[in-house]
Each structure stands twice: as structure tokens, then as C-alpha cells.
C-alpha positions as CSV (number, residue, x, y, z in Angstrom):
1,X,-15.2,9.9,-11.4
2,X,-16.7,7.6,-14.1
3,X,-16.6,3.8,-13.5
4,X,-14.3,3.7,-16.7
5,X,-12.2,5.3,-14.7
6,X,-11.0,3.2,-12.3
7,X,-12.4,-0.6,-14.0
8,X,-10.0,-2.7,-16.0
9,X,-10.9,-2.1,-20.0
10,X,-10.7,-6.2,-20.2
11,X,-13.8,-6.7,-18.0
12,X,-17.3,-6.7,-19.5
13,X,-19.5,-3.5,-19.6
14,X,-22.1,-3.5,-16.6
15,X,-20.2,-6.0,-14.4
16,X,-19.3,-2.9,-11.8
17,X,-21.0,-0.1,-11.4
18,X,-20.6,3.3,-9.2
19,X,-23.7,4.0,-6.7
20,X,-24.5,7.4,-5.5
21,X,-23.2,7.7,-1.8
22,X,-25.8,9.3,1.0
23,X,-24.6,12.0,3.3
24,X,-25.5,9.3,5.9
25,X,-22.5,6.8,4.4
26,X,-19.9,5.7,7.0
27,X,-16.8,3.6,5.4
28,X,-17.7,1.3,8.3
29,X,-20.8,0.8,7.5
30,X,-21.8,-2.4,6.5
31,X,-24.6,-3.6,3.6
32,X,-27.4,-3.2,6.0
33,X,-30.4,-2.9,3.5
34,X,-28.5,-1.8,-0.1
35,X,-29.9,-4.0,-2.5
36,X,-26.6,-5.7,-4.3
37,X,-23.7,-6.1,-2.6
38,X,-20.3,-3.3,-2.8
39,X,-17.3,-2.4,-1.9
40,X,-16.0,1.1,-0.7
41,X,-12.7,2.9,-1.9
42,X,-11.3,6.3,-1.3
43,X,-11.3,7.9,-4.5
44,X,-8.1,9.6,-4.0
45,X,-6.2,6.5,-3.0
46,X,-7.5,4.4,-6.1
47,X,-5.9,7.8,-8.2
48,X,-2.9,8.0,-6.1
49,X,-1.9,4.2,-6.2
50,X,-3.5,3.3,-9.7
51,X,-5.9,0.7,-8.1
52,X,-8.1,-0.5,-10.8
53,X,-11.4,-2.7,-10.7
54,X,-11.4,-6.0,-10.0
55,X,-7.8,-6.2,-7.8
56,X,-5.5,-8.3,-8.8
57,X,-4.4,-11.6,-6.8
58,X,-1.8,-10.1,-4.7
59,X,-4.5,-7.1,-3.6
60,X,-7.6,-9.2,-2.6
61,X,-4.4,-12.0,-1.0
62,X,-2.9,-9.3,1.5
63,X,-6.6,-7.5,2.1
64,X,-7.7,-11.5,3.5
65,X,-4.6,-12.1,4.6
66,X,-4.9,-8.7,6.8
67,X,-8.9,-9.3,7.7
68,X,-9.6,-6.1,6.3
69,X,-11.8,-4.0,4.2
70,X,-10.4,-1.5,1.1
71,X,-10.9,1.5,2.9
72,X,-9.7,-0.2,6.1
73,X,-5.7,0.1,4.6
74,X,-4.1,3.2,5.1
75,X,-3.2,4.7,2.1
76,X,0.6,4.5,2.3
77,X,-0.3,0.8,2.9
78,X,-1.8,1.1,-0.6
79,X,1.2,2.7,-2.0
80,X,3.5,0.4,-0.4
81,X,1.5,-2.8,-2.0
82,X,1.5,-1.4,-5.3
83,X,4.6,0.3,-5.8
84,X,5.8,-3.7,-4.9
85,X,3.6,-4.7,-7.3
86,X,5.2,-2.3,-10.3
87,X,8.7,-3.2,-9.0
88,X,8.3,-6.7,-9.5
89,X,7.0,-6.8,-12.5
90,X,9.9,-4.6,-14.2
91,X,12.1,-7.5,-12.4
92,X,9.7,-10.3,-13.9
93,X,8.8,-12.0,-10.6
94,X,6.2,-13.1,-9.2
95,X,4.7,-11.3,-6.0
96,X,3.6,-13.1,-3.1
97,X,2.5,-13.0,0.7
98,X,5.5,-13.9,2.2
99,X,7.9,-11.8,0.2
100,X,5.6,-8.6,0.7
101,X,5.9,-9.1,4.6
102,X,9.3,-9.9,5.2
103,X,9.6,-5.9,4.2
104,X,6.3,-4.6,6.8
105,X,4.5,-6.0,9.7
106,X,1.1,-4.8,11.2
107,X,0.1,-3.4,14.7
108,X,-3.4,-3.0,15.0
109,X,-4.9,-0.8,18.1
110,X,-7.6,-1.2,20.1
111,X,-9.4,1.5,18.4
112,X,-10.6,-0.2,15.2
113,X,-9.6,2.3,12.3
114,X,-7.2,2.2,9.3
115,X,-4.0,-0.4,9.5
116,X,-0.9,0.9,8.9
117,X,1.9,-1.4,7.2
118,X,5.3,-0.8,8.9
119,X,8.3,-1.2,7.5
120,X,11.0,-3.1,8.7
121,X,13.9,-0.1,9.8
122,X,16.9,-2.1,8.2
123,X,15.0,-3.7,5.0
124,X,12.9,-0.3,3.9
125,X,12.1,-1.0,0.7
126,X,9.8,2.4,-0.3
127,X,9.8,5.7,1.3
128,X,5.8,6.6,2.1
129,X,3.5,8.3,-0.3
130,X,3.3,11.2,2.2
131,X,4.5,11.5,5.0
132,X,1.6,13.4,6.0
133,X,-1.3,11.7,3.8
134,X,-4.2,14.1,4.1
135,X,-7.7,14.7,2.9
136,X,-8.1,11.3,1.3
137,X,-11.3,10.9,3.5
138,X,-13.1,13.4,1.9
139,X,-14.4,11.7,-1.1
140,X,-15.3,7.6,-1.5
141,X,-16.7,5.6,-3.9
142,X,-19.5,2.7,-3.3
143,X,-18.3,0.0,-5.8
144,X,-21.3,-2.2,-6.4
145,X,-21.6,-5.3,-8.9
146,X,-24.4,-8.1,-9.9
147,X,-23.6,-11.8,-10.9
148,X,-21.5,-10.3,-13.9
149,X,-19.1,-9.1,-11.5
150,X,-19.3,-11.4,-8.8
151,X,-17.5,-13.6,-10.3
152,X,-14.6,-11.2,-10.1
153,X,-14.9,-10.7,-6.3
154,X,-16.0,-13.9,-5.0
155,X,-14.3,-17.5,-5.1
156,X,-17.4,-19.7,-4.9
157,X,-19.7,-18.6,-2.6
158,X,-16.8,-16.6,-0.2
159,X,-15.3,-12.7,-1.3
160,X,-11.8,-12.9,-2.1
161,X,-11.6,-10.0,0.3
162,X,-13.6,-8.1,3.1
163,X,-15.9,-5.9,1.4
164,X,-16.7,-4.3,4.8
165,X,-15.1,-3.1,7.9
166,X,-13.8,-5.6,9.9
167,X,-13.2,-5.7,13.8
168,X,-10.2,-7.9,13.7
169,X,-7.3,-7.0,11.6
170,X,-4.5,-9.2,11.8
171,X,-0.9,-8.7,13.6
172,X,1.5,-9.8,11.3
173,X,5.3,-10.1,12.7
174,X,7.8,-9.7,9.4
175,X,7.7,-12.8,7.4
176,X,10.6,-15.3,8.5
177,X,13.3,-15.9,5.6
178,X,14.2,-18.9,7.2
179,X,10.1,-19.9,6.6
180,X,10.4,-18.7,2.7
181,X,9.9,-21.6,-0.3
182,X,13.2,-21.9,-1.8
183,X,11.7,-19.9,-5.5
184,X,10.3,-16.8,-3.0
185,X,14.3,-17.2,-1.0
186,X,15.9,-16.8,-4.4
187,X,13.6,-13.8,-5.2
188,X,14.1,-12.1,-2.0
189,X,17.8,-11.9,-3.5
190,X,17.2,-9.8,-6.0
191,X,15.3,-7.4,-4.2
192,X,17.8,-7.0,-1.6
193,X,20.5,-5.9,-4.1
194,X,18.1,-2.8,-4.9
195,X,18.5,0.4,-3.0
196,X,16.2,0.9,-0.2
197,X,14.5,4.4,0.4
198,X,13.0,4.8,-2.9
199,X,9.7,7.3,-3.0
200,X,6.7,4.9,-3.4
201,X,5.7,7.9,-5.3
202,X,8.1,7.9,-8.3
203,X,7.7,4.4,-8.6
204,X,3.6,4.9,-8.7
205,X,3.9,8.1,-11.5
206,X,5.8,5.1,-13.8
207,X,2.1,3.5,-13.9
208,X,0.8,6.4,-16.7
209,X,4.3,5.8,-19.1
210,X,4.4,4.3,-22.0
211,X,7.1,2.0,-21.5
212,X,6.3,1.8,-17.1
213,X,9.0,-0.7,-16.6
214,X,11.9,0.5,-18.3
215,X,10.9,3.8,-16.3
216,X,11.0,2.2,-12.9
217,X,14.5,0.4,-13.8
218,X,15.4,4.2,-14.6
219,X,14.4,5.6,-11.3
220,X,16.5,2.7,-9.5
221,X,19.3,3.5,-11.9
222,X,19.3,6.9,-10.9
223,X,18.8,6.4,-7.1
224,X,21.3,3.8,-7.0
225,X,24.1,5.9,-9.1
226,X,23.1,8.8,-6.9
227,X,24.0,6.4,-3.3
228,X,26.9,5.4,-5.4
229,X,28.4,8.9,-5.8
230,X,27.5,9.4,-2.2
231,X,29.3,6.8,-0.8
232,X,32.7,7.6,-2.8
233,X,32.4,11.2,-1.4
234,X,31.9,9.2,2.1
235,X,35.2,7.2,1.8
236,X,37.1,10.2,0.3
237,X,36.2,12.2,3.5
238,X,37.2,9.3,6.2
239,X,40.4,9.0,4.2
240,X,41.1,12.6,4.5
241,X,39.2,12.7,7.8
242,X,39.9,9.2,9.6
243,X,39.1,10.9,12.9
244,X,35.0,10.2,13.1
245,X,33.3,13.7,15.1
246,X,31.1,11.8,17.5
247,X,34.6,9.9,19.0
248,X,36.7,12.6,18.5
249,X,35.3,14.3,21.7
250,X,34.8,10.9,23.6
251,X,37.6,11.5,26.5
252,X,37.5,8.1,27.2
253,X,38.3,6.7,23.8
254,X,41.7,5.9,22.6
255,X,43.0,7.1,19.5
256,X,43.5,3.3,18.5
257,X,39.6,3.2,19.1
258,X,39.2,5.9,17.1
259,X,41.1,4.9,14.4
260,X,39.9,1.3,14.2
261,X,36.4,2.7,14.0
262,X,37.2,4.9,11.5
263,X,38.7,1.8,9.6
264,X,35.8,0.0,10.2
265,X,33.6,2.8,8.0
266,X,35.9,2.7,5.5
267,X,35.2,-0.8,4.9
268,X,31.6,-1.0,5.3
269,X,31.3,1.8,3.0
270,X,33.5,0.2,0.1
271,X,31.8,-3.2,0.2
272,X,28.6,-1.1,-0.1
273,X,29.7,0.6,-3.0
274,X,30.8,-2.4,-4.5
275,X,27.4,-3.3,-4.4
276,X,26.2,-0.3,-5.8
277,X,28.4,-0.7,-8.7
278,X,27.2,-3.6,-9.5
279,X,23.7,-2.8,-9.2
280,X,24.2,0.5,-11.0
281,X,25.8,-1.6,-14.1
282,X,23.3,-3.9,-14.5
283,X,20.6,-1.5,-14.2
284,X,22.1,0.3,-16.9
285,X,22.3,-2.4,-19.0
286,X,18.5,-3.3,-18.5
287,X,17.5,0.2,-19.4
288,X,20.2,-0.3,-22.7
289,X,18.5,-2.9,-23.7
């Protein structure tokens, strides 16, 4: 890995540079002696989730706001933070702390080691990178910079981010709506009319595309028409079906129970669809234009 690589082609040549780890290096390991300070990153993780050199505001925002160090996010947490990132820029809005965490919440352990963001069961934006992330701790990188790039790491005197393990990561309960500013409440409207489950994944491969954000409103498209036809197939079946199999064999349920729940599906499922619709139109018409 060359530090063209994975530095932003705007930033001035020499302002980061990429120093030869020892077979000593810990990603918890602090400064110590090294001579200029750095920063540490998984090489994998920076290719995985398109991380570039210096981060961007939301990054180094949700790495202070966590009390953590690069390395110290887990690297679905990376995906997660990035894939936002692509997603709401191919929506035009503007990302921010408290929409990120009204979709994931922290639990840090006792045993200091990487922080996991969870998402929230009912309001999953992404599906995980992997489900089973592995091997990303063979290789890191030690990021180091002078004044040049100092400026792009500090704000004044104080790093826009932990450059080193921490001992205290943050809990951080999902993010209130009611405590949203009324610009961030209107955003969180439009993301809640997209589909939830989508890979983080497909929404990451849109980063090496020409055109990245008429990709990712293609892979909503596509997810959402796919729901769509999923949920008619749904409501045909209870219509044909109205009987639901886990009541059926419910001795103690009436068949007006049965019934009423089966009604009940039906209408969940078409006001969901109606959503879908409506999503999967104006998608379409994004991508048509």
C-alpha cells in the first residue's frame, strides 16, 4: 500500500506519510518515543470502506464523539458510517451526529477492545459488511504527518479525533427524535421511507463507479422493487390463505381470532406496499433523470 493510495488527491504531497511498522507494534500502543505523531488503521478496513486521508467531518465527529481511536471501531462500524455517508450524499443531505445514532447505539465492555455500533432492531438501516469480519488484523498502517498535515488532524492545538487507544469509549443510547433540530427531524423523514436491510456492502462497491450516486439510488431501486414484489406475493397468499400456521394449531384461539389476525396482516402488509410503491416510483425517477 502506497500512501497515494489511501490520501485524498486534493491534499498537498508530503503532508502524510506511511512509516514502516515494527514486529513490536500493538494498535494500542501509544506514541511512546516515535518522533512525529500518527495514527493507525487496518489496511483492510480503509480498502473495504473507502476511508481516505484526512477523514472527513462526520468521521473524526463520531470517532470524538465515541472516545476512540481508528483502529478502536470495529470494522462493520466503519462500514456502517460510510455506507451512511454514501447514502446521504445520493439523497443530498447533510450527515450528522444525531441522525447517525438514532439508527446504532454503543455497549462497551469491560475488556477494552474494538466498539461495535448496534443497530437499532426496528430502524436497521444496513445489513453488516460480514457477518463474520475476519483477518482484518493482520495488516495495519502507521499514518504519520508533520505541520503540513497537522493542520488536517488537529483543531488548534486539540486532534479532531483520538489518534490512540483510548480506555473509555462512550455508551451511546439511540439518539432521541424527540431531541432532533427540526432540519435533522425533516431529514430523518426521508431516510425512513428507504428500505431497511440493505448490504452495507453494495452500497460501499458504488464508491469505485463512475456515476456512485445514481448507482446507490439503483441498488435502493432494486431492493425496494424486490420488497415490493414480495409483499404482493404476501397479500395474495393471506387472501388465498387467511388462516395464519402459527394460530391455526392454537387450541385455544377462536376462529374469529384467527381471522381478525389474519385481517390485521393483510392491512399492515398493503400500507407497506403502498409505501413501497411510492418509494420504488420515485426512485425510478431519480435514476431517469
Amino acid at each position: 500500500m502506497d500512501v497515494q493510495d489511501i490520501v485524498d488527491s486534493s491534499i498537498p504531497d508530503g503532508a502524510f506519510s506511511l512509516r514502516q511498522c515494527l514486529l513490536t507494534d500493538r494498535v494500542f500502543h501509544g506514541r511512546s518515543s516515535f518522533p512525529v505523531d500518527f495514527f493507525l488503521m487496518y489496511a483492510r478496513v480503509m480498502k473495504d470502506s473507502c476511508i481516505v486521508i484526512p477523514f472527513d467531518d462526520l468521521c473524526s465527529d463520531v470517532l470524538r464523539f465515541l472516545n476512540i481511536a481508528p483502529t478502536q471501531l470495529h470494522p462493520n462500524g466503519w462500514a456502517y458510517l460510510r455506507a451512511f455517508q454514501f447514502v446521504c450524499s445520493a439523497l443530498a443531505i447533510t450527515p450528522t451526529i444525531p441522525l447517525f445514532f438514532t439508527h446504532y447505539s454503543t455497549r462497551p465492555s469491560n475488556k477494552v477492545g474494538w466498539l461495535s455500533l448496534i443497530s437499532q432492531s426496528r430502524n436497521c438501516l444496513f445489513k453488516p459488511y460480514s457477518s463474520s469480519y475476519k483477518h482484518f488484523k493482520d495488516t495495519f498502517v502507521k499514518i504519520a504527518f508533520g505541520e503540513v498535515g497537522r493542520e488536517y488532524i488537529f483543531d488548534g492545538e486539540v486532534p479532531r479525533f483520538p489518534l490512540y487507544w483510548t480506555r473509555s469509549p462512550v455508551c451511546v443510547a439511540p439518539w432521541s427524535r424527540s431531541g432532533l433540530s427540526a432540519e435533522d427531524t425533516s431529514t430523518l423523514a426521508v431516510l425512513d421511507s428507504l428500505p431497511r436491510g440493505i448490504p452495507a456492502r453494495d452500497i460501499l462497491n458504488t464508491y469505485w463507479c463512475e456515476d456512485p450516486n445514481g448507482i446507490v439510488f439503483g441498488t435502493f431501486f432494486s431492493f425496494a422493487l424486490l420488497l415490493y414484489l414480495n409483499n404482493c406475493l404476501i397479500i395474495f397468499l393471506l387472501c388465498r390463505y387467511p388462516c395464519r400456521p402459527d394460530a391455526c394449531h392454537e387450541q385455544s384461539i377462536q376462529e374469529s381470532d384467527v381471522v381478525q389476525a389474519a385481517q390485521a396482516d393483510n392491512e399492515r402488509v398493503k400500507g407497506e406496499n403502498l409505501r413501497l410503491r411510492k418509494l420504488v416510483e420515485d426512485l425510478g425517477g431519480r435514476i431517469g433523470r
